[in-house]
N, C-alpha and C positions, 0 to 999 in steps of 0.2 A: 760728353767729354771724357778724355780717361789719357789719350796722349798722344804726342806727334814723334816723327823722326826725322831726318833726311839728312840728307853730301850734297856741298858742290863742289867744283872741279874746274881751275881757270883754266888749264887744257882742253877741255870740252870734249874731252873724253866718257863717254856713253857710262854709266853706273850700274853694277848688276842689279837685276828685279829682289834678284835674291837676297843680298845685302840689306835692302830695304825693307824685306816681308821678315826677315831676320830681327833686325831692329823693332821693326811692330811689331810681332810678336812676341819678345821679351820683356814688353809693359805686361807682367801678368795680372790682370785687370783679371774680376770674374765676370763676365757676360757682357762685352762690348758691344753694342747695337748695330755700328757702322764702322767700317772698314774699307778705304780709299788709298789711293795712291796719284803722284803725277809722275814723269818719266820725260825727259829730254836730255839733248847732249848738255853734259855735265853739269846736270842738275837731280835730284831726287826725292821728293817731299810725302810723307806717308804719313798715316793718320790711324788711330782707333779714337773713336768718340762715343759717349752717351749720350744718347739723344734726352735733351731737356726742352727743348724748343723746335717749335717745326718739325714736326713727327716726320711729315710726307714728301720735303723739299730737302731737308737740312742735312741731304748726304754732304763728305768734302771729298777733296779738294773742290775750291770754289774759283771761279776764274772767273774773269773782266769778259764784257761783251766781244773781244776782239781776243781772247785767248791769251793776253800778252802779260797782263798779272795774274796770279796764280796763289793763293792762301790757305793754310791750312790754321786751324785756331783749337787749342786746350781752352776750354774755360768757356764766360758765360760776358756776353758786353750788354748790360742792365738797360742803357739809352740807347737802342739800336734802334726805337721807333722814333725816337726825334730824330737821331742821324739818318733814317731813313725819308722824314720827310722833306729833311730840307734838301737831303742829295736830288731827291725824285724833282723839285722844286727845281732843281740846278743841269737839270733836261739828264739825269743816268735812271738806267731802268733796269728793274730789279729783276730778277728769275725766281728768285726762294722769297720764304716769307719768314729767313732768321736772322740771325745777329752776324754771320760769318759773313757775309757777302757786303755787308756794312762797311769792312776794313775796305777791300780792294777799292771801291771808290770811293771812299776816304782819301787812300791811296793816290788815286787818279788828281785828288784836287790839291792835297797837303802834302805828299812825299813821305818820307820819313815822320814827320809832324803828324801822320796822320794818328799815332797812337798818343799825342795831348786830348785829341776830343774824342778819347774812348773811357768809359764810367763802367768798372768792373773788374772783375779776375781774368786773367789770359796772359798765355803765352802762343804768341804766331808766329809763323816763318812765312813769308811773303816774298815769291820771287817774280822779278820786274825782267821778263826775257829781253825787254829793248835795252835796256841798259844792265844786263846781265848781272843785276845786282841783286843781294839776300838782303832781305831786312829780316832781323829775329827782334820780338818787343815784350817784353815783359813788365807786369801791371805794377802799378804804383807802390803796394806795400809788399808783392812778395808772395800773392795767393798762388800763382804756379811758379811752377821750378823749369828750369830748361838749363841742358847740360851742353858743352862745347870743347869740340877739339879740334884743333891746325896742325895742321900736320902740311909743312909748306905751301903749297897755293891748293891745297884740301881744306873745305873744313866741314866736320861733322856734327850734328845736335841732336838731342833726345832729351824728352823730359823726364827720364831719368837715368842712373849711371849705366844702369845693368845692361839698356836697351843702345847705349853707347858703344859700351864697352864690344857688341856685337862685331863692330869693327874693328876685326885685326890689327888694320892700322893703328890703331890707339894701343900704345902703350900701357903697360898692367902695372907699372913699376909704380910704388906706392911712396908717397910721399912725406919724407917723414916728420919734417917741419908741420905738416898739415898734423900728424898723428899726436905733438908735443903740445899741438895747439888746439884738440881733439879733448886729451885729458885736463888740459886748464877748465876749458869749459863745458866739455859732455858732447861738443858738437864740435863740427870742422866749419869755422866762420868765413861766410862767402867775398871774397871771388875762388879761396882754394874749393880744393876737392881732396879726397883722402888719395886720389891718383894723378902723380905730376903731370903729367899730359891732359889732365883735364879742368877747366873753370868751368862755373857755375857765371852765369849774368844776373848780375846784383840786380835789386827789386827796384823800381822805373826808372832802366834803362833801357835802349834799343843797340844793337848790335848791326852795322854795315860791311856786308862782305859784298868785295867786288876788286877782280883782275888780280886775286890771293890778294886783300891787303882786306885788312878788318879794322875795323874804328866803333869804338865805343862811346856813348854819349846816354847825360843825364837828362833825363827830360821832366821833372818833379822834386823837388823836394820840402819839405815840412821846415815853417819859421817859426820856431818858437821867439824870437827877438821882439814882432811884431804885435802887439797886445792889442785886445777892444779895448777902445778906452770910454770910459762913464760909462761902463755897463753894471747896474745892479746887481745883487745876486740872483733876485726875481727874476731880473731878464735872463740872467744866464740858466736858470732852472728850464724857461721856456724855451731859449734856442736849444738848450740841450732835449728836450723832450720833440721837440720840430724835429731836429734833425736823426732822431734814433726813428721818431716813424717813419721820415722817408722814406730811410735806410733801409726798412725792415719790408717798407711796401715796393719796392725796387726789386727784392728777392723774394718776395711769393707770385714774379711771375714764371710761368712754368707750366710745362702739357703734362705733366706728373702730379702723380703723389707728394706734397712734403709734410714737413715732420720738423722738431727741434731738439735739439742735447738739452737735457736741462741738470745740473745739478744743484741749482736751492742756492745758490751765492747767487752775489747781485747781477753778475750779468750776462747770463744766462738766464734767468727771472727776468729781466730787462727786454729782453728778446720775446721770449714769452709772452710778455705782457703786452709787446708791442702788438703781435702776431696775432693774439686774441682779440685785441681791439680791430683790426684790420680785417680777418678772415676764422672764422670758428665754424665747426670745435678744428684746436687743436694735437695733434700727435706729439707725445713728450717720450725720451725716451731718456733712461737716466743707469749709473752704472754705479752699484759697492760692492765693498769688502765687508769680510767676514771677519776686520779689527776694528771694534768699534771706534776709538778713536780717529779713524780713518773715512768712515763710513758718515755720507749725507742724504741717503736716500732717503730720512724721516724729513727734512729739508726742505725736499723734490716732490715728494708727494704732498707738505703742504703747498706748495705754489700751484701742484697739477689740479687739486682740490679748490685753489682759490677759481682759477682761470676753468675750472672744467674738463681738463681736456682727457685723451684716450692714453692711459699712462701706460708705460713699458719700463721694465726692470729685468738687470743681469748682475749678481753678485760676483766678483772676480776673489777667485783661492790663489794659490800657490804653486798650484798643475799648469797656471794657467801661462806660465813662461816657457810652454812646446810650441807656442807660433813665436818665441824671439829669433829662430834663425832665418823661416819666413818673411819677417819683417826687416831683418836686416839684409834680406836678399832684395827688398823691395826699394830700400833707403840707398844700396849702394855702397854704401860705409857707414865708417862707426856712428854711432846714436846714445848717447847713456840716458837718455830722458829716460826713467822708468813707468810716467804713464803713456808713454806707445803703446805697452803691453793691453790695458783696459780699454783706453781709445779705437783698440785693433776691433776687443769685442761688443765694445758701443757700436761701433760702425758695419761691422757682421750685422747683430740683433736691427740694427734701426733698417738696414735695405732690406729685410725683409716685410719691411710694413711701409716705405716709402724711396722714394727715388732721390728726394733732396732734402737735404736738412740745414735747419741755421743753427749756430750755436754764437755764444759770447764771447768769441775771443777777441782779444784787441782792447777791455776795458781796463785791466790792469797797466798796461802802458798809456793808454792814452789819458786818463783821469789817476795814477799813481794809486795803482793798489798793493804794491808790496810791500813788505817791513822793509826790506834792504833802502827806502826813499825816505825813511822817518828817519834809521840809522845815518846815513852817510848825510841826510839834514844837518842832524846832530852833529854830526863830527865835522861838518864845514864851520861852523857856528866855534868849535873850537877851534877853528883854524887863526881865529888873535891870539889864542896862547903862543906866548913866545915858544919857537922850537926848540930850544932848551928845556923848555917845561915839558914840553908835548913828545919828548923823548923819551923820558924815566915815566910816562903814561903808557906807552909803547910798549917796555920793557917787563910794566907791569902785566902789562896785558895779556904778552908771552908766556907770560911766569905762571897766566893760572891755570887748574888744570883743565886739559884737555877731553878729557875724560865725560859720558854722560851722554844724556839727551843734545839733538842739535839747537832744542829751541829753550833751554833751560836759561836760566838770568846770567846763571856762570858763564855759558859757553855765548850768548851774546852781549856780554861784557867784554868777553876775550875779543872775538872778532871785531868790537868796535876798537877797542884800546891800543891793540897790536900794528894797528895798520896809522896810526896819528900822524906818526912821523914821515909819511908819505902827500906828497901833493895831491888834491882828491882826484886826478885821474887814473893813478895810479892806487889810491885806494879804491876806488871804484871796483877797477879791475880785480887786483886779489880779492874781494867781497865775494864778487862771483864765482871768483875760480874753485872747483871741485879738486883741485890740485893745483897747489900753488907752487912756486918755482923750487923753492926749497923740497919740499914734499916731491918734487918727480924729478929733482937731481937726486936726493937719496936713491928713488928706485933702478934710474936708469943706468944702464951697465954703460962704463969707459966708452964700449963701440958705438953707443946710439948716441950718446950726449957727444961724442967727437962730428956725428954725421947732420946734428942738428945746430954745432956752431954756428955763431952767429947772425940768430934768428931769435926772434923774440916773440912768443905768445901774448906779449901785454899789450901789443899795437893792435889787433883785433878790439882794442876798448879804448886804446889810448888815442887813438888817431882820429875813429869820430868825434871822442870829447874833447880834443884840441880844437876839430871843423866843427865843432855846435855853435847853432844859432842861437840859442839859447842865454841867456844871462842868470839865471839865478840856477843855484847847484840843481835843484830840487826837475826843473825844465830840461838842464841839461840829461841828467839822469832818464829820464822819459825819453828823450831824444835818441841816444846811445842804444836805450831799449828797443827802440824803436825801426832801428835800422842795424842793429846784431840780431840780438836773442829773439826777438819776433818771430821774422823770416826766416834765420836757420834753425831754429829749433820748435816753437810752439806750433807755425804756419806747417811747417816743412812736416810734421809729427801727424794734425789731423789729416792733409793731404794725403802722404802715404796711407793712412789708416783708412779714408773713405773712398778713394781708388782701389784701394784690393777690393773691394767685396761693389765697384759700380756704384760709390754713393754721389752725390755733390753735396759737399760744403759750402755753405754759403754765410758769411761773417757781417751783420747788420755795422757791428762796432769797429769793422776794419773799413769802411768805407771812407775812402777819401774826405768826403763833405764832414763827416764826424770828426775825422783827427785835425784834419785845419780849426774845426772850433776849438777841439780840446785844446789844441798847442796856443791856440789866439787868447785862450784864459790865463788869469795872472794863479801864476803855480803857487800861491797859498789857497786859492780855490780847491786847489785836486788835494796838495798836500798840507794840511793847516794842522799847525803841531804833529802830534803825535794819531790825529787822525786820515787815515786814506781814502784814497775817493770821495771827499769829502761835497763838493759840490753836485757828485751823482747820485748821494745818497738822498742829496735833500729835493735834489728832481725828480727821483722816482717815489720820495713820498704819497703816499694816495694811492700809488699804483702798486706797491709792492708791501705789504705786512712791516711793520720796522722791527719786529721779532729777526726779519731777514737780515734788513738792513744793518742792523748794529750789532748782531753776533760778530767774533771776531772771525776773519780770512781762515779759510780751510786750505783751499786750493784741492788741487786735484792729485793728490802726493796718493801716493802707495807707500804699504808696509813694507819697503825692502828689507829695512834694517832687521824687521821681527824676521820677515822671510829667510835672510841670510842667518841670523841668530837660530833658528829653528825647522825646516822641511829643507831648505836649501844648503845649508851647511857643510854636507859633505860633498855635495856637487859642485857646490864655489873651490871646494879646497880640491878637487878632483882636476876641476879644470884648469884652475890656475897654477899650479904642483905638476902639471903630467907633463914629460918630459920633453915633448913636442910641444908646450908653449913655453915651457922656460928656454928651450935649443932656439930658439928665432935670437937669442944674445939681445934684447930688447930691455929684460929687466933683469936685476938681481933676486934670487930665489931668496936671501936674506929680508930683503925689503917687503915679498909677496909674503912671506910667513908672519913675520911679525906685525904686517897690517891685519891681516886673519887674526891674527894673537889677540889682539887689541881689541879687535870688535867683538871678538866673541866672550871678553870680560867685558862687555857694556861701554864701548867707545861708540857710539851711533854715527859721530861724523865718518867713519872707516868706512861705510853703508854705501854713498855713493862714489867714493873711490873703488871698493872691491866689486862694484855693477858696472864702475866703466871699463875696467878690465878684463874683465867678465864679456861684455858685449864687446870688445874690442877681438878677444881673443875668438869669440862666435863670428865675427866678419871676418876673422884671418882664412877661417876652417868654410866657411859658409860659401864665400863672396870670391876671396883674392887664391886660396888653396884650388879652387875648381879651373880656372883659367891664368893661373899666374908662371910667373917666372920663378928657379929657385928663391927659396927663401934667404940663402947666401948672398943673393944679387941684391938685395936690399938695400944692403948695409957697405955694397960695395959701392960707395959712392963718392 
């Protein structure tokens, strides 16, 4: 796997080869295995894959016995041996011995439905020459990305921008509402793209193009409403340990080498744990800093020590932000997650010792592992105070200083206090936001906050937590996470990171069967008081040291703030000060100075506001400056 492309064309108007080998070759992938193409009037589907399955058959495009469907697939479908045998059962007969040729008759017997009984990560484009129709389908939570543009009865896809954007047709014109909604939260929340002409397809959905007309449809989604009911805790320890081995034994199939990320938190050790029960020895591969505070490598190597396995380590410095404009060529647009950067060199170090790896992502949403779910507990639980009260709480809150560490008692007193007087969807949102509304009307100059009227960054949080299924805050919250910040940012983050360097990712705890348990538990199980993940910690009892367990959450956080405080310093102010990114008329150089000002007397929350700026202005120069329209035209809107 590594990525697909292709156009179609209701004119039926023949597609250059060129346009197409354009497109695939701008996933710059390092070392693609396989490389295919199909070709008909006004249709054009192209491929780079890695082969993980099916070494000797598993070239694509894949076609139907009768040539008439036609697939190409990113990604890995887990149950393609039972879907294999009941198709064979059901008189179709196979060519290959992989998972891609599973969809087309699937295809053949379920239509559009046929990606309900697929179990896995993918993104495919499927075209159906007899009814001259594209299906494009993307997996449940979100593991692949796939990018789209219309362009009248045109429409074009690629799994990611860069390889889009190859098509002239598409517009460069950047969008700015996307970019407003970029700095609230670090990411551009899907269905936008940082380029108006382009959507992203939300995570299980499938896409229907045919005769120019496109229809989107959900085929999935997560009920948190729905509870086990008279389930013990006991039981729930068990189905939770059932279902992480499945998960975990689902993805050690594979013709390769694998491997796992491990960093010493629970789940990632979770994985591990599982892996070594299922298949030994394992390959661990784990990534620090040179800030102790920062650093879990002593963490990692006791888990690799407990489990045995063959341990790998990379310490990330300060130098190590020369692949940020690489990465941001990779992503497309802007990105402010700062662990991209170590993720990048996880994912470098581990394919050199393996082809695939699992890691833990998906446990902190599914089982509630962040502060921000004990917080906003809290403050729903305040939400009987009369709002009279809960106003001059508000105010208070405002009032203290700002100043300091971000995880100090001060400063999360402030961020609980300040936001009361808001109904919690809305506190939800400012919670998260890296910049909240007030903080990026200060920055923004007259011309950009005129060009972004009428638009609102808080609906990216507010709108699923209106549509949650959920009833209790603590569910809801998990929920929100669960179909935002997951997908565009944590999912979206290792992908790009383990496609540049040919790795696969594969996520035990993103498994469909896992979050329908998680979401079926009664959310004081995950979040119970002031403890997180509370019911996984006492499932992985036995299997995991409780030295592990009951430290508190690290996470995967980098030094920026030291970074920018010290080796980065003059580079932040270099790049945000030079006079070619204060001329884009985007921010005021008032507001860029005095956030530097601040941070460099020990404001720490400034840290990730000045790195989204930072990478933002690295994708102006990187991304949109190489292929774009004047910078003037931007703003002419």
């Amino acid at each position: 796997m590594c990525g697909i492309a292709g156009q179609v064309r209701a004119d039926g108007r023949r597609i250059e080869p060129e346009l197409l080998r354009r497109m695939c070759a701008a996933i710059e992938h390092r070392g693609p295995d396989a490389r295919g193409e199909f070709m008909a009037d006004g249709v054009a589907l192209g491929i780079q894959r890695l082969r993980v399955i099916d070494l000797e058959t598993g070239d694509q495009p894949i076609a139907s016995e009768d040539g008439t469907v036609v697939v190409v697939l990113n990604g890995e479908i887990y149950n393609y041996r039972e879907l294999r045998g009941k198709l064979e059962s059901r008189g179709h007969r196979f060519a290959t011995n992989g998972d891609t040729e599973t969809i087309v008759h699937l295809y053949e017997e379920h239509g559009r439905g046929c990606v309900r009984h697929l179990h896995g990560m993918f993104a495919f484009a499927l075209w159906d020459a007899r009814r001259r129709r594209l299906l494009i389908g993307r997996d449940r939570v979100g593991k692949k990305p796939i990018y789209y543009a219309v362009d009248g009865a045109r429409l074009s896809f690629a799994s990611e921008l860069q390889a889009l954007l190859e098509d002239e047709a598409v517009s460069r014109e950047v969008d700015l509402p996307a970019i407003d909604s970029y700095l609230a939260y670090g990411y551009v929340p899907a269905p936008a793209s940082a380029f108006r002409a382009v959507r992203k397809l939300p995570p299980a959905h499938t896409l229907v193009w045919q005769d120019g007309h496109v229809e989107l449809d959900r085929y999935w989604s997560l009920d948190y409403g729905a509870k086990l009911a008279g389930l013990s805790e006991e039981e729930a320890c068990e189905r939770i340990r059932s279902a992480v081995r499945a998960a975990t034994r689902r993805r050690l199939v594979a013709d390769v080498p694998l491997g796992a990320f491990l960093s010493g938190g629970i789940d990632s050790s979770t994985v591990v744990a599982a892996m070594a029960e299922a298949s030994s020895p394992v390959k661990t591969f784990s990534i620090g800093f040179d800030r102790q505070p920062f650093d879990e490598l002593a963490h990692a190597r006791r888990i690799a020590e407990l489990f045995e396995t063959e341990h790998h380590e990379f310490v990330v410095r300060p130098d190590a932000i020369e692949v940020l404009p690489r990465i941001l060529r990779h992503h497309g647009e802007p990105f402010a997650d700062s662990s991209a950067i170590p993720s990048y060199y996880l994912a470098e170090m581990t394919r050199r010792h393996v082809t695939v790896a699992l890691n833990g992502d998906g446990g902190d949403e599914a089982f509630g592992g962040y502060t921000r779910y004990v917080a906003n507990s809290l403050a729903g639980r305040l939400d009987s105070i009369p709002f009279v009260l809960r106003r001059p709480l508000a105010a208070l809150g405002s009032s203290l200083p700002a100043g300091g560490a971000i995880s100090s008692p001060v400063q999360r007193a402030r961020r609980l206090l300040k936001n009361l007087a808001l109904d919690p969807a809305e506190r939800y949102a400012r919670y998260v936001q890296i910049f909240d509304l007030e903080q990026r009307s200060t920055l923004y100059t007259d011309e950009f906050a005129e060009a972004i009227a009428g638009t609102d960054a808080l609906k990216a949080i507010v709108s699923p937590w209106r549509a949650a299924s959920g009833l209790d805050v603590r569910d809801i919250m998990l929920e929100v996470d669960t179909g935002t910040y997951l997908p565009d940012d944590l999912i979206a983050k290792i992908d790009i990171a383990t496609m540049a360097h040919a790795l696969e990712a594969r996520s035990p705890l993103l498994d469909h069967e896992v979050l329908e348990l998680a979401a079926a538990l009664p959310a004081e199980l995950k979040v119970r008081g002031r403890e997180k993940k509370w019911i996984l910690r006492q499932a992985m009892r036995g299997w995991i040291p409780d030295e592990i367990l009951d430290r508190p959450k690290q996470g995967f956080s980098v030094p920026v703030s030291d970074w920018l405080r010290d080796e980065l310093s003059v580079w932040a102010r270099d790049v945000l000060l030079d006079p070619g990114t204060l001329g884009r008329g985007w921010f005021r150089e008032r507001g860029v100075r005095d956030m530097l000002d601040r941070h460099a007397t020990g404001w720490d929350a400034e840290a990730p506001r000045i790195w989204s700026l930072l990478v933002l202005e690295l994708w102006q120069r990187e991304v949109v400056a190489r292929r774009a329209e004047p910078v003037e035209s931007v703003l002419a809107v």
